[in-house]
C-alpha positions as a printed Julia matrix, in Angstrom:
238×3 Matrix{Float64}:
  15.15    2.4   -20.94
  12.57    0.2   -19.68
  10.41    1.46  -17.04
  10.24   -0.66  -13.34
   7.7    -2.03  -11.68
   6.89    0.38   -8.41
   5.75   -0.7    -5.36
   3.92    0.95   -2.45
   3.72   -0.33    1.06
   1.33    1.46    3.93
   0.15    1.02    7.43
  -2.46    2.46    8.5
  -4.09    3.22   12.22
  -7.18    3.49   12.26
  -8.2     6.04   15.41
 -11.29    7.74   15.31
 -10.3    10.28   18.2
  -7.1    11.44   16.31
  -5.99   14.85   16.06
  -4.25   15.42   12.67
  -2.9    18.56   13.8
  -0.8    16.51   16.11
   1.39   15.3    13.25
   4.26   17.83   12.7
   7.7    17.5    12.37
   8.78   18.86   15.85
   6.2    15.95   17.72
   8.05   13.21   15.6
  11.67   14.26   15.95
  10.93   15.21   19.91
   9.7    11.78   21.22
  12.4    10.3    18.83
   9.77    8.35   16.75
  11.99    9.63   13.49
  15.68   10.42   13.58
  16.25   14.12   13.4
  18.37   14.3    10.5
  15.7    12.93    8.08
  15.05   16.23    5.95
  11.68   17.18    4.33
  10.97   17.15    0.84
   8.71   19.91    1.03
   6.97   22.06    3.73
   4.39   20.02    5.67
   0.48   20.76    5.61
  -0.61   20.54    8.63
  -4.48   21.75    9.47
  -7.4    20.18   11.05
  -8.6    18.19    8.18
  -5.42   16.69    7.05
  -1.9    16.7     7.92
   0.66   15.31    5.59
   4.93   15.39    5.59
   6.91   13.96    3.4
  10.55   12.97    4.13
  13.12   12.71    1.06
  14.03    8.95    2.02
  10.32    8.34    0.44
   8.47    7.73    3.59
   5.28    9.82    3.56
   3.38   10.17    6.8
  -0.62   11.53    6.1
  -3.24   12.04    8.75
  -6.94   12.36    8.23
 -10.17   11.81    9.78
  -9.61    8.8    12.17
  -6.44    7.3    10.33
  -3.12    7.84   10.48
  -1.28    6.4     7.16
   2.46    5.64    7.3
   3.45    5.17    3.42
   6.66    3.86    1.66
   7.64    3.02   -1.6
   9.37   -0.11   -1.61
  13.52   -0.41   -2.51
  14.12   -2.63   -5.38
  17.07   -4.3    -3.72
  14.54   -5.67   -1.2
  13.0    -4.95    2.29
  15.69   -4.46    4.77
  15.26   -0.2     4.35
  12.03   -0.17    5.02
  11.55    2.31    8.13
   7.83    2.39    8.26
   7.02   -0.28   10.34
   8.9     1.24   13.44
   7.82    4.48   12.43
   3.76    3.55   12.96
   5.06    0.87   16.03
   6.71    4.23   17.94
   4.0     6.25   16.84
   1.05    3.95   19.2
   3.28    3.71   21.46
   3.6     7.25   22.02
   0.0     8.27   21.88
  -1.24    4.66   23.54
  -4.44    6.24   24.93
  -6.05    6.74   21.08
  -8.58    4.63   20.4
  -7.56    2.24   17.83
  -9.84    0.21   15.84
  -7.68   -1.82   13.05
  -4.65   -1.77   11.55
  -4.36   -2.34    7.62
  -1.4    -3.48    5.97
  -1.86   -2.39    2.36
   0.44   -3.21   -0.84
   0.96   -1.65   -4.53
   2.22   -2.87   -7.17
   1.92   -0.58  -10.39
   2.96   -2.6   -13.58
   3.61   -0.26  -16.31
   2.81   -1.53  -20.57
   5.62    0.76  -21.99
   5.03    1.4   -25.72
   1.13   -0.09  -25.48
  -0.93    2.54  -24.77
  -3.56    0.46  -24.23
  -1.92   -2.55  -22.18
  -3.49   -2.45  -18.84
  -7.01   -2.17  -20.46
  -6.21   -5.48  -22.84
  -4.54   -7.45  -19.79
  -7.5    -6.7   -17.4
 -10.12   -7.32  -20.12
  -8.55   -9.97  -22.36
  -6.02  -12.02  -20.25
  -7.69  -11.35  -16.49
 -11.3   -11.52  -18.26
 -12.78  -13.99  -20.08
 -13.9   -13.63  -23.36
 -17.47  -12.71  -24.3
 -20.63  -10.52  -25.56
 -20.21   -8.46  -22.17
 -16.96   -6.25  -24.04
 -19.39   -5.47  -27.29
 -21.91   -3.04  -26.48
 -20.27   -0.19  -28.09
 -17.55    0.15  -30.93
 -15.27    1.92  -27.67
 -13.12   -0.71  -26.12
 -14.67   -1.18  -22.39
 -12.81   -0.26  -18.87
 -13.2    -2.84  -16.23
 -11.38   -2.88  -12.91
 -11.61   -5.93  -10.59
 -12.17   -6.26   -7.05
 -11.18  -10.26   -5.38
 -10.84  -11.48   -1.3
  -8.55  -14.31   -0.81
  -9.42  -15.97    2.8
  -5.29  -16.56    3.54
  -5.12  -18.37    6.74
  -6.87  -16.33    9.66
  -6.7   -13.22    7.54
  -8.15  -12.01    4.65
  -6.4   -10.11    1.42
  -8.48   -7.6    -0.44
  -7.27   -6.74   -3.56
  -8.5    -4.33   -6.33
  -7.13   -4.11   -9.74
  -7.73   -1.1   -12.39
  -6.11    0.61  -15.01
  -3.75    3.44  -13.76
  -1.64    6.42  -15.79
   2.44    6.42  -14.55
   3.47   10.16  -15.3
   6.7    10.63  -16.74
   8.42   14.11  -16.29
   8.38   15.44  -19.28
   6.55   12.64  -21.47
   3.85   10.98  -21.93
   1.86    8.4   -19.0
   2.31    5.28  -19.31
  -0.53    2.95  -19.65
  -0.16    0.89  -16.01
  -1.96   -1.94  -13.86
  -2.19   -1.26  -10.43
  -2.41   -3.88   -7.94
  -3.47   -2.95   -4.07
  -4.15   -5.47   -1.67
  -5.23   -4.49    1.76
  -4.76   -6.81    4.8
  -7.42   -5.24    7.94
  -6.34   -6.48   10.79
  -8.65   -5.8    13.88
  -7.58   -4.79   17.44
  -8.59   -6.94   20.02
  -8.49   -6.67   23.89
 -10.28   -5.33   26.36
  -7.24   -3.15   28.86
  -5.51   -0.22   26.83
  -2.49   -2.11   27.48
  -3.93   -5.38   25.65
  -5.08   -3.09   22.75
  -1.94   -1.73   22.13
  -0.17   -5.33   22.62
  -2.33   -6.33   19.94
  -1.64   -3.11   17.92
   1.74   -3.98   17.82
   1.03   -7.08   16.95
  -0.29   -6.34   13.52
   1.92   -3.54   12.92
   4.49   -6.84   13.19
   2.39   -8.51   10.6
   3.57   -6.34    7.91
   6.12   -8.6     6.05
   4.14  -11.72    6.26
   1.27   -9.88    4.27
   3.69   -7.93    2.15
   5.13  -11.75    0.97
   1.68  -12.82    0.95
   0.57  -10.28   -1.46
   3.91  -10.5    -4.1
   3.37  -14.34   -4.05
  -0.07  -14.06   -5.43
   0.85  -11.33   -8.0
   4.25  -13.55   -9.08
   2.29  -17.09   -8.96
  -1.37  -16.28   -9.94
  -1.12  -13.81  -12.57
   0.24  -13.57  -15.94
   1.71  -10.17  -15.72
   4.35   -9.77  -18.67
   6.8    -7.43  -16.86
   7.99   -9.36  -14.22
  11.39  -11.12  -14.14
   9.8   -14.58  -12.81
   6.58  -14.3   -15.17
   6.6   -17.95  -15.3
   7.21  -18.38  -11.41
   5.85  -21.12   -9.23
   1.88  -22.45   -8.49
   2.87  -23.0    -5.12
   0.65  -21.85   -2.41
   0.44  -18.04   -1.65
   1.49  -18.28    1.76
   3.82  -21.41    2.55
C-alpha cells in the first residue's frame, strides 16, 4: 500500500499581547467560535507558555508567545472541509482589541520516497541541485535543505524544503520531502476597526495562497509521487 502525500494548512495571528491561557475549550465552545459537539482527542495543555487542543476532526489549535496557530491537515477529496479559516476569522473577532501584527498563511506538503531510504536526500541534492564538487568533501552523502521567495503578485511565498522522517506505527520512517511555504501577510490600518477589517481580510486570503503554493509544487518541480508529475508550466498564480 502506497503511502499519500500529506498536507498541512495553518493560519497564524500574530499578537504580541496574547494570553495563551485564554485558549481552552470552554472560551471556544462559549462564544460559539467552534461547535460544541467537536470532541477532543486528548486533554488540552493549557499554561502560560503554551496552550494547545486538539480536536479529532484534525484541527489543532496552539498558542504561544504572541501567536495564535490554527492548524489543519488537508482532506484528500479537496478543500470544502476545511474549518480553520472561520475558526481563526471568529477567533479576532472575538478578542478584536489584541494587537495584531500579521497574519501568515502557511502550507505543507510532505512527499514520502517509500522503499528509498534515501529519496528525499537524492531528490534535493541530485534533481533540485545541480551537480558538482560542492557534494564531495567527504565519502558521507551530504544533507542540504533549501530555502526560495517567489515575489507572486503583491505578496510574497517563502518556501523551505528539507529532508523529513514520516513515522509509521509500528514500522519503519519513511524517507520524506517536506515542502512549507509561508505567505506573511501584514495588518494595515490605523482604527482597531480597520485592523481587524484588514485581519479578516487575509484570513480570506487563505485559498488563493493555498492554490498558489500547490501550483508551484505541481508545475515547478519534478516530484515523482504526484498524480500530475508531468502537469502544466503555466504561471503559478493565473
Amino acid at each position: 500500500m502506497s503511502i499519500p502525500v500529506i498536507q498541512d494548512l495553518s493560519i497564524v495571528l500574530n499578537a504580541p499581547d496574547h494570553n495563551s491561557t485564554l485558549l481552552t475549550p470552554e472560551f471556544l465552545t462559549g462564544t460559539g467560535i467552534i461547535p460544541a459537539d467537536w470532541e477532543l482527542t486528548r486533554p488540552p495543555v493549557i499554561n502560560t507558555r503554551a496552550s494547545q487542543i486538539v480536536f479529532n476532526n484534525g484541527v489543532t489549535l496552539l498558542a504561544q508567545p504572541g501567536a495564535i496557530i490554527f492548524s489543519q491537515t488537508l482532506p484528500e477529496e479537496g478543500t470544502n472541509d476545511v474549518a480553520i479559516p472561520e475558526i481563526a476569522r471568529k477567533y479576532a473577532s472575538t478578542l478584536s482589541n489584541l494587537n495584531y501584527q500579521a497574519v501568515d498563511i502557511n502550507s505543507k506538503r510532505f512527499v514520502p520516497f517509500e522503499d528509498q531510504p534515501d529519496g528525499a536526500r537524492q531528490y534535493i541534492t541530485e534533481t533540485l541541485l545541480a551537480p558538482g564538487s560542492w557534494k564531495d568533501l567527504t565519502n558521507e552523502p551530504v544533507q542540504a535543505s533549501i530555502n526560495l521567495v517567489y515575489p507572486i503578485k503583491n505578496r510574497q511565498l517563502r518556501l523551505a524544503i528539507a529532508e523529513a522522517k514520516l513515522q509509521r506505527p509500528d514500522d519503519e520512517p519513511i524517507s520524506t520531502v517536506l515542502f512549507a511555504g509561508s505567505f506573511p501577510h501584514l495588518i494595515e490600518g490605523d482604527t482597531p476597526e480597520s485592523r481587524l477589517k484588514s485581519l479578516i481580510a487575509a484570513i480570506g486570503n487563505w485559498q488563493t495562497d493555498l492554490t498558489a503554493f500547490q501550483k508551484l509544487l505541481d508545475t515547478r518541480f519534478q516530484i515523482p509521487l504526484l498524480k500530475n508529475e508531468t502537469g502544466d508550466r503555466s504561471e503559478v498564480e493565473s
